[in-house]
C-alpha positions as CSV (number, residue, x, y, z in Angstrom):
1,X,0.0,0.0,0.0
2,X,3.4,2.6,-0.2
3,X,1.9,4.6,-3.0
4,X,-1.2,4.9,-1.2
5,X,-0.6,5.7,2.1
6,X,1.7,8.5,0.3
7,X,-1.2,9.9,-1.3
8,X,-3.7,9.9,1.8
9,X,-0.6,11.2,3.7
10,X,-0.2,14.1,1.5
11,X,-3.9,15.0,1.0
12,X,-4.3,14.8,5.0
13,X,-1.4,17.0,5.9
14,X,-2.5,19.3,2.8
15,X,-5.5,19.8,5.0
16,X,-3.8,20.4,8.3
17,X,-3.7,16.9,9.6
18,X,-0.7,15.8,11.8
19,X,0.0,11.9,10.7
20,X,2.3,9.5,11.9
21,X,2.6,6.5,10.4
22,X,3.9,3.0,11.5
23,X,4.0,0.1,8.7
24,X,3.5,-3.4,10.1
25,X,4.3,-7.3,9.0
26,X,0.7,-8.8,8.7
27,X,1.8,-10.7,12.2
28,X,3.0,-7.5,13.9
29,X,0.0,-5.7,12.1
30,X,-2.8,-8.5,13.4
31,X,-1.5,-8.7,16.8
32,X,0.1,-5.3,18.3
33,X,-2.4,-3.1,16.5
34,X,-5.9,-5.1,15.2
35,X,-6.5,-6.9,18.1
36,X,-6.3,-5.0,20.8
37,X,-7.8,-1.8,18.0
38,X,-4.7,0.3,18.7
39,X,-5.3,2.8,15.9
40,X,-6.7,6.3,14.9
41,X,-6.5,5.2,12.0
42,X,-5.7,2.4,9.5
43,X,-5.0,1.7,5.6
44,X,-6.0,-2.0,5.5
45,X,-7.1,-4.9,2.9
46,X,-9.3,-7.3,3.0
47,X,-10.4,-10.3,1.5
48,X,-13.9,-11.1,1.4
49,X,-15.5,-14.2,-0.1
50,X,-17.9,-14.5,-1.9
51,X,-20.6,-15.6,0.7
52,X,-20.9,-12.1,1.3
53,X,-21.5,-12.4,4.9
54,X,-21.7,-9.0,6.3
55,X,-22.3,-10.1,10.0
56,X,-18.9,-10.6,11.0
57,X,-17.5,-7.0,9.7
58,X,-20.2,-5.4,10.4
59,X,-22.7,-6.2,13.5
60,X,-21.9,-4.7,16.7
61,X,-21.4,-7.9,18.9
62,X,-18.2,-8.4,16.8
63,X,-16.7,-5.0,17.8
64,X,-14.0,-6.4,19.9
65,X,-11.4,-9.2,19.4
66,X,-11.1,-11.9,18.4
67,X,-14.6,-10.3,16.2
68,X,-13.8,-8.4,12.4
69,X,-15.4,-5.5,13.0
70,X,-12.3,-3.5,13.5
71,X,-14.1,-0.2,12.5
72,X,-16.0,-0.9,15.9
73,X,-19.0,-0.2,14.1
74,X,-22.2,-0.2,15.8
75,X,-26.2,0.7,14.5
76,X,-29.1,-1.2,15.9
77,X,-30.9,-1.3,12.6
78,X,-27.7,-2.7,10.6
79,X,-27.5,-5.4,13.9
80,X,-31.2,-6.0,12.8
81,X,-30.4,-6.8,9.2
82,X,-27.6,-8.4,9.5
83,X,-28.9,-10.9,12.0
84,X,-31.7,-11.3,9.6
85,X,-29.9,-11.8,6.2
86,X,-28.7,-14.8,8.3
87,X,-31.6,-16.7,8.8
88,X,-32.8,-15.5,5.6
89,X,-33.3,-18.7,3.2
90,X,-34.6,-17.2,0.1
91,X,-32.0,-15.7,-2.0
92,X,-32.9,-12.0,-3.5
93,X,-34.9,-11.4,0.1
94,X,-31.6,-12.3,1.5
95,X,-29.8,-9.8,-1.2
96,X,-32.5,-7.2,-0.5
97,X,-31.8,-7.1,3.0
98,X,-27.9,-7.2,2.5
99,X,-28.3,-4.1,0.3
100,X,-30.2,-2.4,2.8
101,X,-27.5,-2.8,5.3
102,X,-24.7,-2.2,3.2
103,X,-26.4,1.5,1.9
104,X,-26.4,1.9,5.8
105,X,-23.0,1.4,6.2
106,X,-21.9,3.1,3.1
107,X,-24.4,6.5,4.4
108,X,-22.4,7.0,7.8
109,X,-19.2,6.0,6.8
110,X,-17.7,4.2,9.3
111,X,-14.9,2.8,6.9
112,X,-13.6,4.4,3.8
113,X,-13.7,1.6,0.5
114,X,-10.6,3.3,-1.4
115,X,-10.7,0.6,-4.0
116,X,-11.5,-3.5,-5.4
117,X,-9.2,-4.7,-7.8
118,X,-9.7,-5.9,-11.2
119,X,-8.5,-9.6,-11.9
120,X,-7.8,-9.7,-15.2
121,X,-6.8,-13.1,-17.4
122,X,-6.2,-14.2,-21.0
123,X,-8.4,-16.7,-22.6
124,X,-7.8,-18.5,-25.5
125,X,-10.6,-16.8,-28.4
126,X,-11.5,-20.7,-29.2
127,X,-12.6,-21.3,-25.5
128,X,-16.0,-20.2,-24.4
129,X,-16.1,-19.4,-20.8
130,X,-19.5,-19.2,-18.5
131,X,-18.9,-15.4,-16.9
132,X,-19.3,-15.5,-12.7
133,X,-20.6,-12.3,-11.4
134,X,-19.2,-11.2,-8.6
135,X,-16.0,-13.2,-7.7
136,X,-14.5,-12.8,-4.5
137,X,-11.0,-13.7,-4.9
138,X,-8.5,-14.0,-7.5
139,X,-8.8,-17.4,-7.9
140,X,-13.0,-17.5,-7.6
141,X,-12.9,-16.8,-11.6
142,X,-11.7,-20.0,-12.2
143,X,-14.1,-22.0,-9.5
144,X,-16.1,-23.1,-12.8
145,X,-13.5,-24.2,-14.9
146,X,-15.3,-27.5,-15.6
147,X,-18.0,-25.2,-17.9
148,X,-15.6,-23.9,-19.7
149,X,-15.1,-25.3,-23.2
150,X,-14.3,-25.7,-27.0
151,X,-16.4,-26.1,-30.1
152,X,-15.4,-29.3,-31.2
153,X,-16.5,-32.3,-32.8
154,X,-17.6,-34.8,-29.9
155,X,-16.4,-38.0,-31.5
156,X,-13.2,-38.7,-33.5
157,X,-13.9,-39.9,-37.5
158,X,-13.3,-43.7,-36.6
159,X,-16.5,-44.2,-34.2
160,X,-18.8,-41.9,-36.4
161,X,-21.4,-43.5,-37.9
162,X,-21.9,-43.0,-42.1
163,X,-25.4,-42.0,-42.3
């Protein structure tokens, strides 16, 4: 994250900010600073799947360690959601009430989203590949690899029949 924490560095001390910054090994990071929510603030990444489980970044109960809501976020009406969207067995209700929570979230700003990167990859023009929305990882765009496929002829010429 150099290049970025330069940037927010400058644009905060262009505005009258005082920072002082510490960089971390993820150990170091996790343990001295995370756990115990030793920060003002914090330039961090995170890897989401793609279950899209909100609960445990989100929903107050998981504001201290060892919980993920290191923001130490808390709203009753997200708690409600969230705890909902759990028990929730139909898909696009469940969806519904996730984007409900996450317009919550994203209107009082408890966390700034500075960016998701793009995964891009090469595919051979002869192969057709089934699109996934919405991978969570890197290696999520290849979790159907088994639909993937070439237009081909299904038998080789011995074993066709002469009709």
């Amino acid at each position: 994250f150099g290049p970025l924490a330069n940037t927010i560095i400058e644009q905060w001390e262009a505005i009258g900010v005082e920072v002082v910054t510490e960089q971390f090994e993820q150990t170091g990071l996790v343990q001295s600073v995370i756990r115990p929510r030793d920060f003002e603030a914090l330039l961090f990444g995170l890897d989401m799947s793609r279950t899209y489980d909100l609960y445990p970044f989100w929903h107050s109960s998981q504001q201290d360690d060892p919980g993920l809501n290191i923001a130490q976020y808390a709203n009753v009406s997200v708690d409600a959601l969230l705890e909902e969207a759990r028990t929730e067995q139909n898909i696009v209700a469940r969806n519904e009430t996730l984007t409900k929570a996450s317009e919550i979230i994203e209107n009082e700003r408890p966390a700034i989203f500075l960016f998701q990167p793009n995964f891009t990859y090469l595919v051979s023009k002869d192969v057709t590949v089934v699109p996934i929305t919405n991978p969570g990882r890197p290696a999520d765009r290849f979790s159907n690899i088994d639909d993937w496929h070439t237009e081909s002829d299904s038998l080789w010429p011995i074993f066709q029949q002469d009709i």
